[in-house]
N, C-alpha and C positions, 0 to 999 in steps of 0.2 A: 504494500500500500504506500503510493506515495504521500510524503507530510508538507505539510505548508504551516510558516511559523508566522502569526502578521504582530506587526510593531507597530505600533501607533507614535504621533507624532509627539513634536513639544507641545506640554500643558494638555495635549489629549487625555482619553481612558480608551479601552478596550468598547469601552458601549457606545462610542461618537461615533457621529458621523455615520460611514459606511460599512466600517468592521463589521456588526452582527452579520449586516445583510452578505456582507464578501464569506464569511466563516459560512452561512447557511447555503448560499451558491454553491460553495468549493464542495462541503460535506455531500451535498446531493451528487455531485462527481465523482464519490469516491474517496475523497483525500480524507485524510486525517487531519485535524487542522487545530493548532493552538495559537489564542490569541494573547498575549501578554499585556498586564501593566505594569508600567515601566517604572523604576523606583526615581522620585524628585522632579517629575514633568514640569515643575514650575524654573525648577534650574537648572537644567538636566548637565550633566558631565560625560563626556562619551566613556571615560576608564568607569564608572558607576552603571554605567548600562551595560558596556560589554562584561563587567564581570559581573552581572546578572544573570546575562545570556548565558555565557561559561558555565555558571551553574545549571541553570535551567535546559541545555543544549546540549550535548555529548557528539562529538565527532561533526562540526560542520566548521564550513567557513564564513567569518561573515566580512560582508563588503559594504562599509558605507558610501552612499552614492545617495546624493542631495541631501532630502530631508529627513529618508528611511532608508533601514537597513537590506540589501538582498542577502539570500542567503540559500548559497550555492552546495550541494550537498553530492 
């Protein structure tokens, strides 16, 4: 089964915006799909989020590019 991890942006949550709706799209595709909230969105720190992810994340790459994370597996 493939995964998809979505990150939301600065000062976002998990329940903004498009997330639910992109997590409920993908699940009916098949994927497996986790959405994260991301620790201090109000001021966020990139070392504070990627070793969020590190924990949260086991064996992937991640590549920031703009305002969100890809993440190449």
């Amino acid at each position: 089964m493939k995964r998809v991890y979505i990150i939301h942006g600065w000062d976002f949550n998990s329940k903004m915006h498009w997330y639910p709706w992109l997590e409920a799209e993908l699940k009916k595709k098949g994927f497996k799909v986790t959405v994260f909230d991301m620790p201090n969105t109000q001021n966020p720190k990139i070392e504070e989020w990627v070793s969020y992810l590190e924990l949260k994340i086991k064996d992937v790459i991640l590549y920031l590019r703009y305002n969100f994370f890809v993440i190449d597996i």
